[in-house]
C-alpha positions in Angstrom: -89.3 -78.3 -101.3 -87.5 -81.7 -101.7 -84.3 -80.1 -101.4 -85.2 -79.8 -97.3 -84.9 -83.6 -97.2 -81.2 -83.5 -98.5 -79.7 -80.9 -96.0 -77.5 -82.0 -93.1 -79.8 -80.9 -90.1 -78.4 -79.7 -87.3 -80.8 -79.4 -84.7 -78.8 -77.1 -82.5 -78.8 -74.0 -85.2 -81.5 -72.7 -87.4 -82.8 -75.0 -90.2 -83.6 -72.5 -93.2 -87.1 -73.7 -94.3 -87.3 -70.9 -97.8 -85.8 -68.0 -98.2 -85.8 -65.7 -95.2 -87.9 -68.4 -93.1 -86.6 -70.7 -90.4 -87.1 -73.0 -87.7 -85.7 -72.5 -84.6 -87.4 -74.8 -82.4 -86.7 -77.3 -79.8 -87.2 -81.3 -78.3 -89.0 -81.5 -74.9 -87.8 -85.0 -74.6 -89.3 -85.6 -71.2 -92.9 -84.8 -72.6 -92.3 -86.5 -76.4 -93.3 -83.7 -78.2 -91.6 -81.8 -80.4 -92.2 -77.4 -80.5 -91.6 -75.7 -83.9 -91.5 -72.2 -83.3 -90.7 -70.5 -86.8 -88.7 -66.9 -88.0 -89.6 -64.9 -90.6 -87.1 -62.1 -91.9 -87.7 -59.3 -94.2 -85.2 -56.7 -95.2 -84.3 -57.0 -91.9 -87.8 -57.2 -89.9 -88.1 -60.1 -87.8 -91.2 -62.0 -87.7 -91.6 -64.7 -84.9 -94.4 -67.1 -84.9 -95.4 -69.3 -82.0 -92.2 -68.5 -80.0 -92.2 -71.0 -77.5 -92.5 -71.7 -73.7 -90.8 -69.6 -70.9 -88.3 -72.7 -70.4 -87.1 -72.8 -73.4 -86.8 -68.8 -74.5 -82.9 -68.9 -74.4 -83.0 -72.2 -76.6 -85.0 -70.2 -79.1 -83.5 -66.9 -78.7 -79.8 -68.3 -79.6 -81.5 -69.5 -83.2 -82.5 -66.0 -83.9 -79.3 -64.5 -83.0 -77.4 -67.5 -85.4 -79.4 -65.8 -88.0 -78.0 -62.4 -87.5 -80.8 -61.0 -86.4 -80.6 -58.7 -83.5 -83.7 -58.5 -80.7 -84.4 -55.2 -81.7 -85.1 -56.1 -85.5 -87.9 -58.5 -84.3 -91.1 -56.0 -85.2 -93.8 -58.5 -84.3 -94.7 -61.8 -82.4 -97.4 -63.8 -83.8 -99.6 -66.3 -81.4 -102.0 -68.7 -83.1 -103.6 -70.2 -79.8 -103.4 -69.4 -75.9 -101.1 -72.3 -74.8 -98.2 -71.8 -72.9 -95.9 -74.0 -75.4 -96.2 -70.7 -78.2 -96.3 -67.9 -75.5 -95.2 -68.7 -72.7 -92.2 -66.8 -73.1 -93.7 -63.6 -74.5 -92.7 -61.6 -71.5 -89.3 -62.5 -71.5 -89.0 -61.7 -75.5 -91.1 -58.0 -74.9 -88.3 -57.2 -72.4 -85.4 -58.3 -74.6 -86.3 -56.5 -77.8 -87.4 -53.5 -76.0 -89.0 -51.9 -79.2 -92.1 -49.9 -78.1 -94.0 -50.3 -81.7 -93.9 -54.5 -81.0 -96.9 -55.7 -82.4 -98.3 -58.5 -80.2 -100.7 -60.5 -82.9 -103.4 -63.0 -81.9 -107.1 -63.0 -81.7 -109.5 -61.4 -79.3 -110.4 -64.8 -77.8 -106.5 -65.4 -77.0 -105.9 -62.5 -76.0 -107.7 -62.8 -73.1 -105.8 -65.4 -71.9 -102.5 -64.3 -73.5 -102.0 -60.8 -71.0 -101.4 -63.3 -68.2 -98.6 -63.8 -69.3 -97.3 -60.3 -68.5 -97.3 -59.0 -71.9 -96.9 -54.9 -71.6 -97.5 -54.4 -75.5 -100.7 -53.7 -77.0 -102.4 -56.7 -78.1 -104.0 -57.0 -81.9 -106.7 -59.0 -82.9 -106.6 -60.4 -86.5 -110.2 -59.8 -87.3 -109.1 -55.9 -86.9 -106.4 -56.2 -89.3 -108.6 -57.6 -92.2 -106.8 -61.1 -91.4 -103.5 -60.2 -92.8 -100.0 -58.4 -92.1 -98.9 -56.4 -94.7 -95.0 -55.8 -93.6 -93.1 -52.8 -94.9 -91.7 -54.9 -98.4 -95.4 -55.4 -99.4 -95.0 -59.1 -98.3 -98.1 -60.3 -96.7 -98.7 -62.8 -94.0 -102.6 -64.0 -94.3 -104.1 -65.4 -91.0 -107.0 -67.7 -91.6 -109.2 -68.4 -88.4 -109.6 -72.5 -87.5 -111.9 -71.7 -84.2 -112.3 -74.8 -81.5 -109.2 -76.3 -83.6 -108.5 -76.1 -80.4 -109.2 -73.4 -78.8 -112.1 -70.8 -79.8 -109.5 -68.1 -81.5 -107.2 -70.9 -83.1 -105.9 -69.8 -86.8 -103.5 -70.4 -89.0 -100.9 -67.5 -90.9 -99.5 -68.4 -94.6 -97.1 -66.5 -95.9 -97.9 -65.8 -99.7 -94.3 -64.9 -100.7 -93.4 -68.6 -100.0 -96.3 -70.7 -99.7 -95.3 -72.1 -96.3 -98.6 -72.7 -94.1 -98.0 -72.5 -90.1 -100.7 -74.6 -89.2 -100.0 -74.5 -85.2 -101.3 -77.3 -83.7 -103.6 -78.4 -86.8 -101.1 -81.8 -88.9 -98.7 -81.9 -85.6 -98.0 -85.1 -83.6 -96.7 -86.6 -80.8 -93.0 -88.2 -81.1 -93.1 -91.3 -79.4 -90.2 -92.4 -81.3 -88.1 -89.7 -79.7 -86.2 -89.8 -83.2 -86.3 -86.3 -84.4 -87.0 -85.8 -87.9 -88.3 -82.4 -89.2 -88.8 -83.3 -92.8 -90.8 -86.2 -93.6 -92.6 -88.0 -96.4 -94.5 -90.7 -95.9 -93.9 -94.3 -97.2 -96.1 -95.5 -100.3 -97.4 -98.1 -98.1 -98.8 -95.5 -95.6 -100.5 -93.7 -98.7 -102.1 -97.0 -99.5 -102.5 -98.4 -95.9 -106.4 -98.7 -95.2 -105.9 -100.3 -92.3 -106.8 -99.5 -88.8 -103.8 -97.7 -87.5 -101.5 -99.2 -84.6 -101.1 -98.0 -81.0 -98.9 -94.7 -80.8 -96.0 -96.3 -79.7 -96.6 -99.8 -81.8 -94.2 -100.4 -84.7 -96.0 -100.9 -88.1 -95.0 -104.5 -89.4 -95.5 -102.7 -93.1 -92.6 -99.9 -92.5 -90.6 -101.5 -89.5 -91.0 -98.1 -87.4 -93.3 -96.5 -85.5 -96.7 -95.4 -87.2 -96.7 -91.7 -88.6 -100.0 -91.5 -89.1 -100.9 -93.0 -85.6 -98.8 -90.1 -84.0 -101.1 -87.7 -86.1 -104.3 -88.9 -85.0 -103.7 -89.6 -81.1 -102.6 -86.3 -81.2 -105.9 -84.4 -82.8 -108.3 -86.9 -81.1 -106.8 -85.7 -77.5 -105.8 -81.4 -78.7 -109.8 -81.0 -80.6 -112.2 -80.8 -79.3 -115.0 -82.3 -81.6 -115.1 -84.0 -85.1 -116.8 -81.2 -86.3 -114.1 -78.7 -85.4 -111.3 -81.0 -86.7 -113.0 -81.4 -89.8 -114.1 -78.2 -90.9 -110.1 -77.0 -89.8 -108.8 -80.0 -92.4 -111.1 -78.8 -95.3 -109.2 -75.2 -94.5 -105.7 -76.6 -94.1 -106.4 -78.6 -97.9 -107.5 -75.6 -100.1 -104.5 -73.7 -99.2 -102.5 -75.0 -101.4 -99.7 -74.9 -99.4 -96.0 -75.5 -100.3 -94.8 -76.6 -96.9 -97.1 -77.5 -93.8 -95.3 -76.0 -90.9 -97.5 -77.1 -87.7 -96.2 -76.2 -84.1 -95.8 -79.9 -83.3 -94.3 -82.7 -84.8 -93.0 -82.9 -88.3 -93.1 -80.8 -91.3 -94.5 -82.0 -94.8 -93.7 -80.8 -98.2 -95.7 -83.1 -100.2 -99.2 -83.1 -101.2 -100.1 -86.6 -101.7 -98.7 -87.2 -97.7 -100.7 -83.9 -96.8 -103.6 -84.7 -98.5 -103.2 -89.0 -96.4 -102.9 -87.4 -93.6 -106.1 -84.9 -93.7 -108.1 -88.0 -95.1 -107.2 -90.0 -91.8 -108.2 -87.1 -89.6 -111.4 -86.6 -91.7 -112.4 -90.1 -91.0 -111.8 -89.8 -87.4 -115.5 -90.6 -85.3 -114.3 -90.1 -81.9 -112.2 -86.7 -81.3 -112.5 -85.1 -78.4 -116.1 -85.3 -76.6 -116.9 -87.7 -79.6 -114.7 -89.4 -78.3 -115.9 -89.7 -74.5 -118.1 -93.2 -74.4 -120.3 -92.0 -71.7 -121.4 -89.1 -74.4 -121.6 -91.0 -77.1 -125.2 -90.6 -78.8 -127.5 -94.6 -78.7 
């Protein structure tokens, strides 16, 4: 996956991630926080995970048509959590494929929350479908459940032909540097850092830029709830194996010594979430 670091990226067209599998995301530069929702096509079934808030639906829906993909290829929309940054805009992407075999694909416990958004389609539940999609090719998509990392039917979808992980919000950040950069690696000075990390928005006197890894962990210790949640969700995210961590937030990492940093730093985290809320914290 190194070869991802050498492309020209233009941020206003698809960014081809593997074969068949691209980003078409967007910058909400008032809010610092980048959304990656991701495409999957196969033999000409569209696959769209995490596709984005209501606001932003055009900017998401002209990356899927850059690909030559027609509305009406797109066969299934997967949502990973409730939040209206991934589905927000389900409604408006029902009406515009029209297809009345759309799968809609969470997890009971979001799918509660996700009709409000005025879905018509049936919603599924991953536990129903043994955990995995098995499109027409024979390529399978396997969903692996991360529940309260954050919300109580959170999970994660890797996609076995390539490798690449969608983590949702499990490895994303915050981008305080308002610098976009999809591909990173971190520096060998972050890999070796053991060092309390800086403020989110301090500049590391090591690397002369904003902290990575600070981004990372303000991120999960406000989005999780718990340690205990976090953790368990990391020890998931680290025997996948993955090629390419994909998360809904932030950056995208190809290599394992920064993924397997990063999940040390979260591991080591004491005060996520309620941990995290002095007035709870245990004498």
């Amino acid at each position: 996956m190194s070869h991802l670091l050498a492309q020209n990226l233009n941020y206003d067209r698809p960014i081809k991630l593997a074969d068949d599998v691209y980003w078409v995301g967007f910058a909400d530069r008032a809010r610092g926080l980048y959304c990656n929702p991701y495409l999957i096509i196969d033999n000409g079934e569209g696959i769209l995970i995490d596709a984005g808030s209501r606001p932003e639906f055009s900017v998401v829906m002209m990356k899927v048509l850059q690909t030559a993909m027609a509305p009406n290829q797109i066969s299934t929309l997967i949502y990973q959590h409730y939040d209206p940054d991934l589905c927000g805009s389900v409604a408006n992407f029902e009406a515009l494929i029209g297809r009345p075999d759309l799968r809609v694909i969470s997890k009971k416990e979001n799918n509660v929350f996700i009709r409000y958004y005025g879905v018509q389609a049936k919603l599924l539940c991953i536990d129903d479908m043994e955990h995995r999609l098995v499109l027409k090719s024979g390529r399978t998509l396997r969903f692996i459940p991360t529940p309260y990392a954050h919300t109580p039917g959170s999970f994660m979808t890797l996609d076995e032909r390539t490798g690449i992980l969608f983590t949702s919000d499990l490895l994303g950040g915050f981008d305080a540097g308002m610098e976009r950069d999809l591909f990173k690696e971190l520096q060998d000075q972050c890999l070796s850092c053991t060092r309390p990390l800086p403020g989110m928005q301090q500049r590391c006197e090591s690397i002369g830029e904003i902290c990575p890894l600070a981004e990372i962990t303000e991120f999960h210790k406000v989005e999780m709830p718990s340690n205990r949640a976090l953790r368990r969700a990391c020890a998931q995210v680290g025997a996948m194996g993955a090629s390419l961590i994909a998360p809904q937030h932030g950056s995208l990492w190809h290599r394992k010594a920064d993924v397997d940093c990063i999940l040390a730093r979260l591991v080591s985290l004491e005060d996520v979430g309620i941990d995290g809320v002095p007035e709870l914290a245990q004498p």
